[in-house]
C-alpha positions in Angstrom: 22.2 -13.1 36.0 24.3 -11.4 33.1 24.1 -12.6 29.8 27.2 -14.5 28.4 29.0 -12.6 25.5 27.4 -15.2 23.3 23.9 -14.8 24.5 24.6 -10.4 24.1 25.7 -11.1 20.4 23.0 -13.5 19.5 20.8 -10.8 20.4 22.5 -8.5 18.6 22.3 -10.4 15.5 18.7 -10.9 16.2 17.8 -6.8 16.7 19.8 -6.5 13.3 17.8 -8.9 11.6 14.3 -7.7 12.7 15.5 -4.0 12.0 16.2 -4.9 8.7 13.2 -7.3 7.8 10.5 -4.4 9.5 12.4 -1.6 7.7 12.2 -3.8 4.3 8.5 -3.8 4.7 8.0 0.0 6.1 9.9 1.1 2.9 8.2 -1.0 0.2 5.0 0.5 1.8 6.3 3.7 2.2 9.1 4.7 -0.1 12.2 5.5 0.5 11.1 9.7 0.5 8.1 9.0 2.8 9.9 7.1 5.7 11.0 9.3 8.7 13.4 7.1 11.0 10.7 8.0 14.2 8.4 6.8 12.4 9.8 3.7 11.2 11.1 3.2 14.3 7.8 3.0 16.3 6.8 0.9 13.7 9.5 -2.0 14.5 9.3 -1.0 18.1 12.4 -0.3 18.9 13.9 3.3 20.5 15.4 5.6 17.6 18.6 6.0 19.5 19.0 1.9 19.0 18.4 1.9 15.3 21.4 4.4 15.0 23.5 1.6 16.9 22.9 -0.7 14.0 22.6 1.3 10.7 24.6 5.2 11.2 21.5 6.8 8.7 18.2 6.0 6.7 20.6 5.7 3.6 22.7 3.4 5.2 19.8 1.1 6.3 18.6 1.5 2.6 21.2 0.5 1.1 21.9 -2.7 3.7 18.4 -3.7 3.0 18.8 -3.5 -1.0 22.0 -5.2 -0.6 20.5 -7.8 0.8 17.6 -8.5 -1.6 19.5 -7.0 -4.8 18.0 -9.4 -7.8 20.0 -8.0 -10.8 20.6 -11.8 -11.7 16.9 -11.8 -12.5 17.3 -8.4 -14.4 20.6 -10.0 -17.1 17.9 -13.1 -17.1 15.3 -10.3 -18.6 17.6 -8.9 -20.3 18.8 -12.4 -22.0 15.4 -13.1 -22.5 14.8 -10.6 -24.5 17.2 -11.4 -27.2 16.9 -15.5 -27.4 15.3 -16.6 -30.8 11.9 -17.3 -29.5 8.8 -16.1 -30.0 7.3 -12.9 -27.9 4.4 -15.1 -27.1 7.3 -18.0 -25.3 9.1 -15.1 -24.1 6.0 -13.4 -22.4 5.0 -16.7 -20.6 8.1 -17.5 -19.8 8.4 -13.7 -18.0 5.0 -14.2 -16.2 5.9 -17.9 -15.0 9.1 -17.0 -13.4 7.3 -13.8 -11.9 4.2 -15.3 -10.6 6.7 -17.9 -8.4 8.8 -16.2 -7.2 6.3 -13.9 -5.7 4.1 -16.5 -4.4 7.8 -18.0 -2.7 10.2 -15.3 -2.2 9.3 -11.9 0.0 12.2 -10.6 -0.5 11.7 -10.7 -4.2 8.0 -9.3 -3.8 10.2 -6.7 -1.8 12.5 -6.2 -4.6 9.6 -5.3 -7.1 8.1 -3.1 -4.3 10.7 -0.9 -3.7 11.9 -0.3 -7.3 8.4 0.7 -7.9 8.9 3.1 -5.1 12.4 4.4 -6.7 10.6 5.8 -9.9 8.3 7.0 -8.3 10.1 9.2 -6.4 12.1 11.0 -9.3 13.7 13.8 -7.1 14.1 11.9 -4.3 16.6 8.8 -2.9 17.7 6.6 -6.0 19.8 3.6 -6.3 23.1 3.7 -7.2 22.0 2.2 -10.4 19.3 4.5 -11.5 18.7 2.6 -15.0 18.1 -0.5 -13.1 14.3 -0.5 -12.5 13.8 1.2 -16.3 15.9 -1.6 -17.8 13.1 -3.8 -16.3 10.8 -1.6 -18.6 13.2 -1.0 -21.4 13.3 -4.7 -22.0 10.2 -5.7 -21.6 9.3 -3.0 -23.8 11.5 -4.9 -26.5 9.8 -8.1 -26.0 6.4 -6.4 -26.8 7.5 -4.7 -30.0 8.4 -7.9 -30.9 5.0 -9.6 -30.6 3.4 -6.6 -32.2 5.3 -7.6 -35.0 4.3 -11.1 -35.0 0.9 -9.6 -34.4 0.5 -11.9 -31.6 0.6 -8.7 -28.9 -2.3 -5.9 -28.5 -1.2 -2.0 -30.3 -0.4 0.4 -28.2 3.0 2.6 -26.5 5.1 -0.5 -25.8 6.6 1.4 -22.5 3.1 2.1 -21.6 1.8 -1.6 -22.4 5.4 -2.3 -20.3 4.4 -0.4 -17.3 0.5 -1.8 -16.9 2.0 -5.1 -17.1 4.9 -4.4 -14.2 2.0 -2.2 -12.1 0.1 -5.5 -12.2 3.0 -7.2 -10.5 4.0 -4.7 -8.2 0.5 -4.8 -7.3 0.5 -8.1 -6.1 4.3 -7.5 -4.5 2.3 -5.6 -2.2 -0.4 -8.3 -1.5 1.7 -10.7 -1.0 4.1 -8.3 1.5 1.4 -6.9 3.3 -2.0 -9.0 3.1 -2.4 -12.5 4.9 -5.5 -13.5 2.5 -5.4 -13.0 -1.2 -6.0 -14.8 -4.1 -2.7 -14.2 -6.5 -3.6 -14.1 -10.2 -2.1 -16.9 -12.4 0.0 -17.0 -15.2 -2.6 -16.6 -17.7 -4.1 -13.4 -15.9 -0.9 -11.7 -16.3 0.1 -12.5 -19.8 -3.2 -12.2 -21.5 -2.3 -8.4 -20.4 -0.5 -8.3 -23.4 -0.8 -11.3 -25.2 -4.1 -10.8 -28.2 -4.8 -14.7 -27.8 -4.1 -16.7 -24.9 -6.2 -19.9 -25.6 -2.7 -21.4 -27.4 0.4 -21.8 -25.3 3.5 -22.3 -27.5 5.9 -24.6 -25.4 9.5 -23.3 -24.4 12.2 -24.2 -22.2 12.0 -23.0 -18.9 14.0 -19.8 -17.2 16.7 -21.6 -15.6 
């Protein structure tokens, strides 16, 4: 019996949607540079002459699946962040709270940190339109930790490369959570003691709305 219009575009919907969940998680793994579109489509299990149906290149599926995760809301919160009159210690919590649930809740945010990992990574390869987008992540961070040096409440060292340990930790557990069924995620106090010299003390501060 042939399937009612409704019924052939439901379907359709649900190909799109699996195409671009499966291809969210090939490319986190993958990077953008190391994906092949025969490859990635074995991997969804679909023919490659049907992922061209829905998405007319890799770059257009790219971009379609970064659309649809894009997080630069969280990015002006960092950026905010960075300059409210609090202390590097609140600020650094605050950062590792917010972080820690929305990995444990959100994959498309683990997917998000995944995949901008990938992007400076892959210096001459695929970029996002925004190329500054996954440094400002860095850049402001890195401000936050010259800060707390100052207030000697934050370990020496390169702020960009104190920056970069800290946001290789999370991408490292981006990946768990994307990826592995069992894991034990670190907590809040794992991650900021990273950077934070004593983490015994907890200075209270509003919460990142």
């Amino acid at each position: 019996m042939p399937k009612s219009p409704g019924r052939c575009q439901e379907i359709r919907e649900e190909t799109r949607s699996k195409i671009l969940h499966d291809a969210m998680l090939y490319f986190a793994k993958n990077g953008f540079a190391g994906t092949r579109i025969s490859d990635l489509s074995k991997s969804i299990g679909i023919g490659q002459g049907t992922l061209y149906l829905y998405f007319k290149s890799k770059e257009d599926l790219f971009h379609e699946i970064y659309a649809m995760i894009d997080n630069r809301k969280e990015l002006q919160k960092l950026r905010l962040l960075a300059g409210l009159p609090l202390s590097a210690k609140q600020k650094i919590h605050r950062l590792s709270k917010f972080l820690m649930e929305r990995l444990e809740q959100d994959e498309g945010f683990a997917a998000m940190i995944a995949l901008n990992a990938q992007a400076t990574l892959e210096k001459n390869g695929f970029a996002y339109e925004d190329s500054s987008y996954q440094s400002e992540w860095y850049q402001s961070t890195a401000k936050i930790i010259e800060q707390g040096q100052k207030e000697k409440t934050v370990v020496t060292g390169s702020s960009m490369k104190l920056a970069d340990y800290y946001w290789g930790v999370v991408y490292l557990y981006a990946l768990k959570k994307l990826f592995t069924s069992r894991y034990e995620m670190i907590t809040v106090h794992d991650l900021e003691r990273i950077l934070l010299k004593d983490c015994g003390k907890q200075e209270v501060a509003p919460e990142w709305e």
